[in-house]
C-alpha positions in Angstrom: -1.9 -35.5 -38.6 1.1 -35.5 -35.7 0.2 -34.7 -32.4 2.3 -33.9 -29.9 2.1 -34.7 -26.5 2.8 -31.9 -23.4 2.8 -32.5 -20.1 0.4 -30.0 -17.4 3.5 -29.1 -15.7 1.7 -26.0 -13.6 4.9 -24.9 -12.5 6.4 -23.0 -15.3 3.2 -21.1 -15.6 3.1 -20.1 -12.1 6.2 -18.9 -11.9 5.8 -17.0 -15.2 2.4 -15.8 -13.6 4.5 -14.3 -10.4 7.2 -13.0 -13.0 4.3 -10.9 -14.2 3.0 -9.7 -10.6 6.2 -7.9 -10.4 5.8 -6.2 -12.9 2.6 -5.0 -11.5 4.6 -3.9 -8.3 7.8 -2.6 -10.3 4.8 -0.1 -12.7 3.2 1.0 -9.2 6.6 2.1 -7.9 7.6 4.0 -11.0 4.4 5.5 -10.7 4.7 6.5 -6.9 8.3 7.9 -8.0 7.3 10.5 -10.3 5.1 11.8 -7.3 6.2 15.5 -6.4 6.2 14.5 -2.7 7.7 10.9 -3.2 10.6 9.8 -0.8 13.3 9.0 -3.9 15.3 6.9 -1.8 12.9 5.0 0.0 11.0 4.3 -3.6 14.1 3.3 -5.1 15.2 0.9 -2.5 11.8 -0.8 -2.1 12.2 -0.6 -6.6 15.6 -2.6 -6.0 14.1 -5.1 -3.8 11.6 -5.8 -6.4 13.8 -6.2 -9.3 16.0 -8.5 -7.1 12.7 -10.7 -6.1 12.1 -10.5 -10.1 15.7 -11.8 -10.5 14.8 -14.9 -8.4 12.3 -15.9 -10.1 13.6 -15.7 -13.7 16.5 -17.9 -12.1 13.6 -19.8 -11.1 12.5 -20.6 -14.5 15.4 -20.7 -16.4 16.7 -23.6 -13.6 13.2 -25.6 -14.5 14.0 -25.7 -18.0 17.4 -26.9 -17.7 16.0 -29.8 -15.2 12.9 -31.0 -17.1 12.9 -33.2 -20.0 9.7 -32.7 -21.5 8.9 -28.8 -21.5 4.9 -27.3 -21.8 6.2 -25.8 -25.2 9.3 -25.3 -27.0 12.4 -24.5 -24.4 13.4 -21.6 -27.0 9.9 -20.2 -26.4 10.3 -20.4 -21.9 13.6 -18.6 -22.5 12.4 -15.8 -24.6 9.1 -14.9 -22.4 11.6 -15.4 -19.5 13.9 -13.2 -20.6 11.3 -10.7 -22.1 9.7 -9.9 -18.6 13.1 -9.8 -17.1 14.3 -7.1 -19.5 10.4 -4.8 -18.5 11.6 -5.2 -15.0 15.2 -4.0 -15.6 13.9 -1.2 -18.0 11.7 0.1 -14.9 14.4 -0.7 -12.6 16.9 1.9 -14.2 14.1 4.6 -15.1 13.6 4.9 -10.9 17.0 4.4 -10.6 18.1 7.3 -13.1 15.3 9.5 -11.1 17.7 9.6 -8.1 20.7 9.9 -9.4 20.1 12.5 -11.1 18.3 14.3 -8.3 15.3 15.3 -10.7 12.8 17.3 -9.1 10.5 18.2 -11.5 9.3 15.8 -14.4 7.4 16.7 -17.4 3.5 15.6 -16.5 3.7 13.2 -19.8 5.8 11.2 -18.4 2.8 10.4 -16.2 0.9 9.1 -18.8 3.9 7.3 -20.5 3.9 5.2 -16.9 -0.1 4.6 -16.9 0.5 2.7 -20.1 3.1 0.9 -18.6 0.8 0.1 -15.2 -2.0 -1.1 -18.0 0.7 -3.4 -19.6 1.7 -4.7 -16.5 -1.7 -5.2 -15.2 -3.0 -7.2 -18.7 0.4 -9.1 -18.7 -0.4 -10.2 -15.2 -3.5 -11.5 -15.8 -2.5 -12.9 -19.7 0.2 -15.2 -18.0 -2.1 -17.7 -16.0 -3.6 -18.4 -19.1 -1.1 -19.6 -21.5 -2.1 -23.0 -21.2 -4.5 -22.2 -23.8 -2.1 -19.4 -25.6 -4.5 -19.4 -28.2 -7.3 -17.6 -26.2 -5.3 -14.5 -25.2 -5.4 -13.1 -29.1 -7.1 -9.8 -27.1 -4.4 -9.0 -24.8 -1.7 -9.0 -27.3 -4.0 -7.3 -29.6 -4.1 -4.5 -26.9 -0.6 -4.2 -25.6 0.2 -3.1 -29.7 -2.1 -0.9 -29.2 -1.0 0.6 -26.2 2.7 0.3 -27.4 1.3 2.7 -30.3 0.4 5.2 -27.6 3.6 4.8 -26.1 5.2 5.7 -28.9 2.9 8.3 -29.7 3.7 9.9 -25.8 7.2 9.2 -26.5 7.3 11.6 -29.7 5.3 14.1 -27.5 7.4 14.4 -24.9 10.6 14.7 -26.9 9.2 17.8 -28.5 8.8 19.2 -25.1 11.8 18.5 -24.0 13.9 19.9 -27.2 10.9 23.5 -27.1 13.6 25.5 -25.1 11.2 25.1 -21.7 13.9 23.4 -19.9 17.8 23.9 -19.6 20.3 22.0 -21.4 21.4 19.8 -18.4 17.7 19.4 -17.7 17.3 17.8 -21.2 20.2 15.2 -20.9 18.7 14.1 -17.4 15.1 13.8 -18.7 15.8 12.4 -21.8 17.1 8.9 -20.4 14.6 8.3 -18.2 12.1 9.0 -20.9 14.0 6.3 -23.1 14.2 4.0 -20.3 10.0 4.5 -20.0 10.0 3.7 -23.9 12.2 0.5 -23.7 9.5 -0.4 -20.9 6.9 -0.4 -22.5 8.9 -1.9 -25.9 10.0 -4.6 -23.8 6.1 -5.4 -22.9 5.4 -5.6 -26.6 8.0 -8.2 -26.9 6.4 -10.1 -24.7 2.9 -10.0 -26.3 4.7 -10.7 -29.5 6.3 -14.0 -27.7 3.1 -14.9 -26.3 1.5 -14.7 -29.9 4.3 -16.8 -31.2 3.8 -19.4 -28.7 -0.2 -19.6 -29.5 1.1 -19.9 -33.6 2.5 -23.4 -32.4 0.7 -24.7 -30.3 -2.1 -23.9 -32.4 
């Protein structure tokens, strides 16, 4: 039997730990954007900051990789999840982003629950990521972001069907109907992740 030897190098799962706690703060701002009395600008300014700060980070980690010879598992693996929690970030990032730009006022209330599957992700990512020195004990949290990615999809076909009943105007549809395929990307994007995570716990396994 081979074994393989892998340094505790604590700092590539810190800094995919914090990658994951902006996720937390990028779900809580999409959530305080589709609030009837949010302040748009100010939301999406302090949404900005946060994708930039997530930025930084993933920088972060892709710049340990290329300086450290002996990774915590395989380098292919590091630039996936890296990449993975960038792209949930960015998905958020433009679904805020579209909400001002196109000056919505009024969004359909499932798009509310489409972003409280999205704050769940974020919140069991968060707390997944500080364990993957032992990937293979998190089989629950992927197990649960498929199954919230199946609601997601499920709020996803709901919310299309409104959109396309004949309750809202034609340029009302366009508008809406990004920023609820940006949410569904989102939360995509967060399956990805699991998927990566469950990948990684395969081979270390």
């Amino acid at each position: 039997m081979a074994f393989r030897f892998r340094p505790v190098d604590s700092a590539f799962y810190d800094l995919f730990t914090e990658q994951a706690q902006h996720l937390v703060v990028g779900a809580a701002l999409l959530a305080e954007m589709l609030s009837e009395t949010s302040p748009n600008e100010d939301v999406a300014a302090r949404m900005r900051a946060a994708e930039h700060d997530a930025d930084e980070t993933t920088h972060a980690l892709i710049r340990r990789v290329n300086s450290t010879f002996v990774t915590p598992f395989d380098r292919e693996d590091i630039y996936a999840l890296a990449s993975a929690l960038d792209d949930v970030m960015d998905e958020m990032d433009e679904a805020v982003d579209l909400i001002l730009l196109y000056e919505v006022k009024v969004l359909p209330p499932e798009l509310s629950q489409q972003v409280e599957v999205l704050q769940r992700c974020a919140e069991l990512t968060a707390a997944a990521m500080p364990k993957l020195q032992s990937p293979q004990t998190l089989d629950e949290y992927w197990i649960e972001i498929n199954r919230l990615e199946n609601a997601g999809d499920k709020n996803h076909r709901r919310t299309l069907a409104k959109l396309f009943s004949g309750e809202f105007k034609t340029i009302e549809v366009l508008k809406l109907k990004d920023i609820v395929e940006s949410l569904e990307a989102a939360v995509d994007a967060f399956e990805k992740v699991a998927n990566i995570v469950e990948t990684i716990a395969v081979k270390e396994s």
